[in-house]
C-alpha positions as CSV (number, residue, x, y, z in Angstrom):
1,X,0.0,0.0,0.0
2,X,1.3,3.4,-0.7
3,X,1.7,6.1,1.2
4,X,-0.8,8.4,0.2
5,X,-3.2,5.2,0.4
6,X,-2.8,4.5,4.1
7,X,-3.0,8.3,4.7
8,X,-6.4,8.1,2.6
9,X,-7.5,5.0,5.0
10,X,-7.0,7.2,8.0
11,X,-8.3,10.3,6.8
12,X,-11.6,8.4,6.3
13,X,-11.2,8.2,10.6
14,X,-10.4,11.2,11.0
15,X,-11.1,13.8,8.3
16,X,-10.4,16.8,10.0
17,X,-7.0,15.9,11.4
18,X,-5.3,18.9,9.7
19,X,-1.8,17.4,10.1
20,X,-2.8,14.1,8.8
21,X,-4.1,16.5,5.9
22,X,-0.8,18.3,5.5
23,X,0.8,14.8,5.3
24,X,-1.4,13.3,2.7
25,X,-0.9,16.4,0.7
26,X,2.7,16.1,0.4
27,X,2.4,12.2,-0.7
28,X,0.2,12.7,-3.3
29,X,3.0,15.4,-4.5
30,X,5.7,12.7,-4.2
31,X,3.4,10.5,-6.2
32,X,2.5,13.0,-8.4
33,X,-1.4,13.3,-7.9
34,X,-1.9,16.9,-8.5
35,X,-6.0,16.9,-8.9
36,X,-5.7,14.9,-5.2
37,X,-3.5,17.0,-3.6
38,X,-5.0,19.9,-4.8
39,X,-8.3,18.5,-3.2
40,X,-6.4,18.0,0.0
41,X,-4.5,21.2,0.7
42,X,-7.6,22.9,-0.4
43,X,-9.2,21.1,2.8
44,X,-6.8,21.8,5.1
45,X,-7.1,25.8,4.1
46,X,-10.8,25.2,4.4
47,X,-10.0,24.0,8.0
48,X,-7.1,26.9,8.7
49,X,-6.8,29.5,5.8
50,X,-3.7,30.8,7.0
51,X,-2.2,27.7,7.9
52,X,1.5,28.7,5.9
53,X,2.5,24.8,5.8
54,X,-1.7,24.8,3.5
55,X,-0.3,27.3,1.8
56,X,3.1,26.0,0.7
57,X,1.6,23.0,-0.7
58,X,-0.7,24.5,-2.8
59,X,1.6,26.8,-4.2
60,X,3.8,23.7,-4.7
61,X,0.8,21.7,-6.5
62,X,-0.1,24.8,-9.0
63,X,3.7,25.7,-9.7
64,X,3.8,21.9,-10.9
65,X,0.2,22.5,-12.7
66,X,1.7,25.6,-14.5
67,X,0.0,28.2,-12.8
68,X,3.3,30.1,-12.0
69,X,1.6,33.0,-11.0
70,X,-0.9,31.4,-8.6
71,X,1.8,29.4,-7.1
72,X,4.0,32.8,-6.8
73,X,1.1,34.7,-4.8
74,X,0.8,31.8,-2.6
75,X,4.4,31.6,-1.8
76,X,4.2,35.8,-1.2
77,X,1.4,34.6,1.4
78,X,3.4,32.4,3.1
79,X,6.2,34.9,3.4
80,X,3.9,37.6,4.6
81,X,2.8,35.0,7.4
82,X,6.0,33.6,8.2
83,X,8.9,36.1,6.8
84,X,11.9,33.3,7.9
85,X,10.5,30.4,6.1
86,X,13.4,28.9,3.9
87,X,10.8,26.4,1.3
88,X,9.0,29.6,0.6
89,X,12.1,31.3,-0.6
90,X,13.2,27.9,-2.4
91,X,9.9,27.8,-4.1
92,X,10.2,31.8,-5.2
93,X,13.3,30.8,-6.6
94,X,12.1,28.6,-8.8
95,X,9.6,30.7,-9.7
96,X,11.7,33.8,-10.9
97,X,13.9,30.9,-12.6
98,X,10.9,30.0,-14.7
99,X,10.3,33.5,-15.3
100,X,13.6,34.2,-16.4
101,X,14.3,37.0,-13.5
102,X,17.9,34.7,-12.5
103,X,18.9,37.8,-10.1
104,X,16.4,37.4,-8.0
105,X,16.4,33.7,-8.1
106,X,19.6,33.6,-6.3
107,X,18.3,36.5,-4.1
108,X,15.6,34.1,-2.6
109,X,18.1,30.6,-3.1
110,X,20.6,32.2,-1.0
111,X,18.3,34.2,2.0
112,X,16.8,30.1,2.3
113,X,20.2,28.7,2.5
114,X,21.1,31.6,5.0
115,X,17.5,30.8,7.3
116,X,18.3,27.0,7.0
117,X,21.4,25.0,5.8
118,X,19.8,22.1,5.9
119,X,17.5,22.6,2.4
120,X,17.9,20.6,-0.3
121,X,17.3,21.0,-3.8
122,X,19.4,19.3,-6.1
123,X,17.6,20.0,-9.1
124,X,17.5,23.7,-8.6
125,X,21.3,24.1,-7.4
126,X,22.6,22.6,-10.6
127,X,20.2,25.2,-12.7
128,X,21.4,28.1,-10.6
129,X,25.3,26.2,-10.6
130,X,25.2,27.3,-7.0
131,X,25.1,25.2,-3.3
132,X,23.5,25.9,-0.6
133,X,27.5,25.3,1.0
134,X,28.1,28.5,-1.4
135,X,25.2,30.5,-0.7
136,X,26.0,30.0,3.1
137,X,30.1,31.3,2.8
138,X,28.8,34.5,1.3
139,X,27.9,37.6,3.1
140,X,24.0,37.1,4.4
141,X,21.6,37.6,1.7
142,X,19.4,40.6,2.1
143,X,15.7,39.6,2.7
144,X,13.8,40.2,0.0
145,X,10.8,42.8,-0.2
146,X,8.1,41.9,2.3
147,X,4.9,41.0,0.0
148,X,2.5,43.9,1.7
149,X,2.8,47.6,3.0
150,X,2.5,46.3,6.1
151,X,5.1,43.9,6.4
152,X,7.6,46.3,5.5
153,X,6.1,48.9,8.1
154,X,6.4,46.4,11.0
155,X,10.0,45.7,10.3
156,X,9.7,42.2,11.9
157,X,13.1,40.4,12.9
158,X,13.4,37.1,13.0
159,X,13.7,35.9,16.7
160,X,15.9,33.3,16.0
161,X,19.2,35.4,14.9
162,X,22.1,35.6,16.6
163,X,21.6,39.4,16.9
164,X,18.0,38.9,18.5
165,X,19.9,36.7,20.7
166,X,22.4,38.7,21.6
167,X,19.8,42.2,22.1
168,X,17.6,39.7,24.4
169,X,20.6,38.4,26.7
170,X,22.4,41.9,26.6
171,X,26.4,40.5,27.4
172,X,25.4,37.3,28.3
173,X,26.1,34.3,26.4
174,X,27.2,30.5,27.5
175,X,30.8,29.6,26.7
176,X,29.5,26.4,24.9
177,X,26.1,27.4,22.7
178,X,26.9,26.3,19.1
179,X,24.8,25.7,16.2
180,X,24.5,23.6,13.5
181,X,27.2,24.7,11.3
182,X,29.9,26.2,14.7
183,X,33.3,24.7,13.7
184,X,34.1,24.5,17.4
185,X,31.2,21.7,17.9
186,X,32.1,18.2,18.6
187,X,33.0,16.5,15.9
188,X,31.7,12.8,17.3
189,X,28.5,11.5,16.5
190,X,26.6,8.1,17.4
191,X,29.1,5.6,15.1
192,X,31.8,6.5,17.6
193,X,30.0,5.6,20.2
194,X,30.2,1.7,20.7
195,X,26.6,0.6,21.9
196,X,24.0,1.8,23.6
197,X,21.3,1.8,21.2
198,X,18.3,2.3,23.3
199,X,19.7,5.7,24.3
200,X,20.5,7.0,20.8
201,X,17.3,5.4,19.7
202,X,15.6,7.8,22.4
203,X,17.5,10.9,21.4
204,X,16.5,10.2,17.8
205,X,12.8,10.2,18.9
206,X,12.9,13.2,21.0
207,X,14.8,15.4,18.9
208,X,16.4,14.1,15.3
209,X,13.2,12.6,14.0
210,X,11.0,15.3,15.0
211,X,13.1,18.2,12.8
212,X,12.5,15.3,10.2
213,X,8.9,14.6,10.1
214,X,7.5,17.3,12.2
215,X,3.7,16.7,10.4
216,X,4.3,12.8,11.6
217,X,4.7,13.9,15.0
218,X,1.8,16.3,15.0
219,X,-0.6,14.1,13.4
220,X,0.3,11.5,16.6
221,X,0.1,14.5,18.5
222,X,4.2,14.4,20.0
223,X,5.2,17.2,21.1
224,X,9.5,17.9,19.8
225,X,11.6,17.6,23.3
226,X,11.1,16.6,26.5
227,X,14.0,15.4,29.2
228,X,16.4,12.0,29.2
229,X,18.1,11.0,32.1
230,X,21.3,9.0,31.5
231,X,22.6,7.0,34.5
232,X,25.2,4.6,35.3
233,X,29.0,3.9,37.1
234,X,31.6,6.7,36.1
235,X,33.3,5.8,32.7
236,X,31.4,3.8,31.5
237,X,30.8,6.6,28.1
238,X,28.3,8.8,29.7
239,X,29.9,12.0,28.6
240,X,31.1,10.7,25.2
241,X,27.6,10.1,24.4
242,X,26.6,13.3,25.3
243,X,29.6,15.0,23.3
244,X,28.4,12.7,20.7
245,X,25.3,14.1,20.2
246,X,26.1,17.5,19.5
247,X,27.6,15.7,16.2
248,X,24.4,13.6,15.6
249,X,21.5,16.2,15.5
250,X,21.1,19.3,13.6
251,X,19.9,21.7,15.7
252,X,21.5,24.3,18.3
253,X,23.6,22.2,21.3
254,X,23.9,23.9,24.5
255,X,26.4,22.7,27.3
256,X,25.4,23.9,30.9
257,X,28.4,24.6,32.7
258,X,27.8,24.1,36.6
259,X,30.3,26.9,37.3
260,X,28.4,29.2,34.6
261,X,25.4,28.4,37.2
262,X,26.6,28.3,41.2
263,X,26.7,32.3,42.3
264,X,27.9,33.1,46.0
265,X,25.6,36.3,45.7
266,X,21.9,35.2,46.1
267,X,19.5,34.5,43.8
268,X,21.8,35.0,41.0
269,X,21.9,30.6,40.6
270,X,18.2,30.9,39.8
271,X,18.6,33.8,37.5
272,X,21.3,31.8,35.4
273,X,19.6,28.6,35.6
274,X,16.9,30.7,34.0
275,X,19.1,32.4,31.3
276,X,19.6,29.0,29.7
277,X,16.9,27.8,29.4
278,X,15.5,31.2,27.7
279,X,18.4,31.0,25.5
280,X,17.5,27.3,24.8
281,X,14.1,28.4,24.0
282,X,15.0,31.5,21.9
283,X,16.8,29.2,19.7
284,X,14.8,25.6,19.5
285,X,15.3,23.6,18.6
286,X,18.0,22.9,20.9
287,X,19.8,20.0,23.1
288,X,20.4,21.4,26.5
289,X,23.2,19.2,28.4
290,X,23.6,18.8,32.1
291,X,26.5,16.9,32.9
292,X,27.0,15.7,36.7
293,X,23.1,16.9,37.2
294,X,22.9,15.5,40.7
295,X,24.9,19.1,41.5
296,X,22.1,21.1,40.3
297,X,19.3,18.7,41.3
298,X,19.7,17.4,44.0
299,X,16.8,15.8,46.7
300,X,15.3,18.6,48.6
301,X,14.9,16.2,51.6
302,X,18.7,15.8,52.3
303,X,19.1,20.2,51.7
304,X,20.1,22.3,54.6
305,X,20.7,25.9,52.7
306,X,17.9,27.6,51.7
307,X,19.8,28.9,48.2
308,X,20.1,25.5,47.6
309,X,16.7,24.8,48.0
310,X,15.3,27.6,45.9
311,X,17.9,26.0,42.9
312,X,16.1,22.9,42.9
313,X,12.5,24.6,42.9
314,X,13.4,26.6,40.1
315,X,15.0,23.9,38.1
316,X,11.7,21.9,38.7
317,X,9.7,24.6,37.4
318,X,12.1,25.4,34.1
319,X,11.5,21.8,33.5
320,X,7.8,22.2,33.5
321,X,8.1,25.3,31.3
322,X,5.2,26.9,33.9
323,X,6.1,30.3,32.4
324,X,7.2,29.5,28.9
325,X,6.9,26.6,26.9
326,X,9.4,23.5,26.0
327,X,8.5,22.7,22.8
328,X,11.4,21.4,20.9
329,X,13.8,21.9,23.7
330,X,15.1,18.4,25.0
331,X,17.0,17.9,27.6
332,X,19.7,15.5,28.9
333,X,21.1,14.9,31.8
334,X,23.7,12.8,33.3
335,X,24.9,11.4,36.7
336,X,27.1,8.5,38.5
337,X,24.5,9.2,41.7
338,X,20.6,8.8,40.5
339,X,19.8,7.9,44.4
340,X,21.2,12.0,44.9
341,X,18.6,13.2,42.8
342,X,15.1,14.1,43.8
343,X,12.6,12.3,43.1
344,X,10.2,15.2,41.6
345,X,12.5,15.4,38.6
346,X,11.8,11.5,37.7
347,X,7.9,12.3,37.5
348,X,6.4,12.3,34.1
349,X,7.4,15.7,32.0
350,X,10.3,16.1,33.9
351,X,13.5,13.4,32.9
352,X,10.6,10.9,31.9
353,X,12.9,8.3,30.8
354,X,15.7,7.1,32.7
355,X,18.5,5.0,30.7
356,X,20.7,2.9,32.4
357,X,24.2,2.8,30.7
358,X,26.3,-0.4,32.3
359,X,29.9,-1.4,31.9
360,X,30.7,-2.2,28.8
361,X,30.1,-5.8,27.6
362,X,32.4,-8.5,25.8
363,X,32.1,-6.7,22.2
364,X,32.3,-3.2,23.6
365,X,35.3,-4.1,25.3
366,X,37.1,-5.9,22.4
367,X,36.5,-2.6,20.6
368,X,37.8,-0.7,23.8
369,X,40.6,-2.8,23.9
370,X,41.5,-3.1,20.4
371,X,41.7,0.9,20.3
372,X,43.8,1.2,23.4
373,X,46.4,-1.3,21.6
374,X,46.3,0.4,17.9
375,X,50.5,2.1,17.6
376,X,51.3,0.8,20.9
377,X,54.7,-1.4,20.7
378,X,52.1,-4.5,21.5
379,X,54.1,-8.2,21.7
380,X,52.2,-11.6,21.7
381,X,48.9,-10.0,22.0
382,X,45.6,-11.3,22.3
383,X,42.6,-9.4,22.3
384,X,40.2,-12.4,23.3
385,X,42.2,-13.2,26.9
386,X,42.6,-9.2,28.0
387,X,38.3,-9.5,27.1
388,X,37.8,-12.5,29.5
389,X,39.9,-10.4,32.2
390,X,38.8,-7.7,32.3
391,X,35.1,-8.6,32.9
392,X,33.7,-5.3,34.8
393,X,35.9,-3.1,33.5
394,X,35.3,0.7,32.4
395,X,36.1,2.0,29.0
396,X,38.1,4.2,31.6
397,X,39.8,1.1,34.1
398,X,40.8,-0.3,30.2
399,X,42.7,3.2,29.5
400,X,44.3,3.0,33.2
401,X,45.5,-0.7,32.3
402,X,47.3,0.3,29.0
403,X,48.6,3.2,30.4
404,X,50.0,1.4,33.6
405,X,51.7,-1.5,31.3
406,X,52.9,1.3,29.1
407,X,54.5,2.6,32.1
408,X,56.1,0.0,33.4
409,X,57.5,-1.0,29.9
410,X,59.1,2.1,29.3
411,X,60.6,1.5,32.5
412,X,62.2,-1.5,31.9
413,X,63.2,-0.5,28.3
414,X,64.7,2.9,30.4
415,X,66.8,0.5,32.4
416,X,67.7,-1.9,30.1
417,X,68.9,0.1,27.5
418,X,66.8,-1.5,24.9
419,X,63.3,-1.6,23.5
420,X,60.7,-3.7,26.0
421,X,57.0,-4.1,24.0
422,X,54.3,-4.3,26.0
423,X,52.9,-8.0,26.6
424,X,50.4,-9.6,27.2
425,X,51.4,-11.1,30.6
426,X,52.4,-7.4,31.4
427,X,48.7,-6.3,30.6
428,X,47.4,-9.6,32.6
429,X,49.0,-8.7,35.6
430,X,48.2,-4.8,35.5
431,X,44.7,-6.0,34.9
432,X,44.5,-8.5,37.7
433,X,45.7,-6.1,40.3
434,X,42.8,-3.6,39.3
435,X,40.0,-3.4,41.1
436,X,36.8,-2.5,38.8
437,X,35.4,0.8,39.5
438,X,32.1,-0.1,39.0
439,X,32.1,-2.3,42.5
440,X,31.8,0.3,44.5
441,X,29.4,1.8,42.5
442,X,26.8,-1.1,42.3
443,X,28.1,-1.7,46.4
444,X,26.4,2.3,46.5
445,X,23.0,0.9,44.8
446,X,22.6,-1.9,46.9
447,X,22.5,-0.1,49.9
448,X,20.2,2.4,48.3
449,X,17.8,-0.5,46.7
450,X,17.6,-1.8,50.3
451,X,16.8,1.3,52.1
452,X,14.1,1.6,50.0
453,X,10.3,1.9,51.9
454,X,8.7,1.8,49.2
455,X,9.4,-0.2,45.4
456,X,11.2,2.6,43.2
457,X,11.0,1.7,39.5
458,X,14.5,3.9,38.8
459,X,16.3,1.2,39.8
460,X,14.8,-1.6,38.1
461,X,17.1,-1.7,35.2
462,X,20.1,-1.9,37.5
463,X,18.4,-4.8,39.2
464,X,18.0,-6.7,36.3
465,X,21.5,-6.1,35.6
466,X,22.8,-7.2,38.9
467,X,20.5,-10.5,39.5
468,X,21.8,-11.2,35.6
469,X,24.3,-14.2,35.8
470,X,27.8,-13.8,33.9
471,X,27.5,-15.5,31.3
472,X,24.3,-13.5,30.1
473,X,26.3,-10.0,31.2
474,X,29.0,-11.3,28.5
475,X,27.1,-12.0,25.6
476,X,24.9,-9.2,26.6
């Protein structure tokens, strides 16, 4: 069945669902059913008449109907309602193309590439012979006239610009807020990251799909964002992942520095806590990252000092968006101590889902190990036995084991006057004096899990873990 069928089949359900509208529209266009999707967008503008996503899509059926002028008007409609939008611009383009005006093709080609480097048209590019790269090296491209007297008399900026950024937060600005295109963001995404799927799974859900198929979600009726909570022993790739992300989704990444935060002078720690997540919301979407969050969140119940207190409250009710909304703001945080943190933020619409990140398992650790070892001076190694002994082990413990044989290697080739490799009996004997970090971790949730009054689903992952036999952990 095709698309544009099964969006038919639940259009008959729910025939006013103006999303599932919008998305049946834009399959007929895919599939090339003008008179149907003409049919369809001219519902949904029935339903919403200035709906600017209605709009588009006519203008997009009667440009590929012929009707260059109608679809030029429509596209003039859309801009009056929604000056930033980069397809409106793309489709203008075309149009003055096809009318043979190539200057002010590139005018509206290059202000879309400069609203969003993400758009995409191939086809277009190669008739103008210039990128959406190109378009974004040049100096910004002046917007082009407004359609109406009264667009021009407003003198609307778009809220999104750096420079509305900058005007709203006066000096302020976080030391690590970068966007899409910053050459200073990480340059790690998801495939260096060995593992944990379910995570990256969820970050894809909250935040990479969304910008993606944002009709999809609507017509489920998903709201973009939301909070993850990422929890497990110290170096077990907490952070990575989190460094990795600002690689994997393209959208504005902002890192919350906890000294960026703490003030001695009171009230200022709710103030900044506040100014990022306005600047997170001034510029969704966005990925907001709270490394260590325990620091910032912790339980209220185990508090003494009132500043403290009033930290916690306020980073409750940012969460909540009481004042202002979330939409398309997620965010993630991260902690080695998920019994510090109170329980309020683990309530639905808070950090809703909690992801348990363990010690890396047999083929995470090959791949650990395997990594450590590449341009070392390595002799009668064996990837397979350093596996089976290090069951336990952090990617971190592994990086303290080479480095430790690497050590005493060089100090033996120091003394000897001659090259010593590192072997595996060294690495076996580092490795066997090393106690796991992770023990005293899990020792930490046990007590915990047993204090508990009541049962506390938080934990339940890390129970499963625990009461897993070996064997099941290694092939895990």
């Amino acid at each position: 069945m095709s698309d544009s069928s099964a969006l038919r089949d639940a259009l008959k359900q729910s025939p006013n669902n103006l999303s599932l509208l919008l998305l049946h529209g834009r399959a007929c266009l895919e599939e090339m059913m003008l008179e149907e999707a003409r049919k369809t967008f001219g519902r949904a503008l029935e339903l919403a008449p200035d709906h600017a996503d209605a709009q588009l899509g006519m203008a997009r059926v009667l440009f590929l109907e012929g009707e260059i002028s109608g679809a030029a008007v429509r596209a003039e409609r859309v801009l009056f309602l929604e000056p930033e939008n980069a397809q409106a611009h793309l489709l203008l383009s075309r149009v003055h193309l096809r009318e043979g005006d190539r200057k002010k093709a590139i005018e509206h080609f290059d202000h879309a590439a400069q609203i969003d480097g993400t758009v995409s048209d191939p086809l277009l590019e190669r008739e103008l012979g210039r990128t959406v790269r190109d378009a974004r090296k040049t100096a910004p491209a002046p917007a082009p006239e407004p359609a109406s007297p009264d667009a021009a008399q407003g003198g609307d900026t778009d809220e999104f610009s750096d420079e509305a950024f900058v005007d709203a937060q006066g000096d302020w600005r976080p030391e690590t807020f970068f966007g899409p295109d910053d050459p200073n963001r990480s340059a790690l995404n998801f495939e260096d990251v060995g593992g944990m799927e379910e995570l990256k799974e969820e970050i894809r859900l909250k935040i990479t799909y969304p910008l993606q198929f944002p009709d999809l979600y609507k017509a489920y009726g998903r709201k973009t964002g939301g909070g993850i909570l990422v929890y497990g022993p110290p170096g077990c790739g907490k952070t990575l992942i989190l460094r990795a992300v600002a690689g994997e989704v393209a959208c504005n990444y902002l890192v919350v520095g906890l000294h960026e935060v703490f003030d001695p002078y009171y009230g200022n720690p709710e103030r900044n806590l506040h100014q990022f997540f306005e600047t997170a919301r001034a510029n969704a979407p966005c990925v907001m990252i709270f490394d260590d969050l325990d620091s910032l969140a912790q339980d209220r119940r185990q508090i003494r000092e009132s500043q403290m207190r009033s930290l916690v409250n306020q980073f409750l009710h940012e969460m909540d968006g009481i004042r202002s909304e979330n939409q398309r703001v997620l965010v993630i945080g991260a902690t080695n101590q998920p019994w510090a943190l109170d329980p309020a933020f683990r309530r639905p619409g808070r950090f809703d889902q909690a992801i348990f990140v363990p010690p890396p398992d047999v083929p995470a650790r090959a791949q650990i190990i395997a990594l450590l070892a590449k341009d070392k001076p390595m002799a009668d190694f064996d990837t397979g036995a350093l596996v089976e002994a290090t069951e336990g082990f952090t990617g971190a413990d592994l990086k303290w084991v080479f480095d430790r044989a690497a050590e005493l290697a060089l100090s033996a080739a120091i003394h000897s006057g001659k090259a010593v490799p590192i072997s595996l009996e060294l690495l076996l004997a580092v490795a066997r004096k090393h106690t796991p970090s992770t023990e005293g971790w899990f020792e930490g949730v046990r007590t915990h899990v047993g204090q508990q009054v009541a049962p506390d689903g938080f934990f339940n992952e890390v129970r499963k873990f625990l009461a897993a036999p070996t064997s099941s952990k290694k092939e895990r």
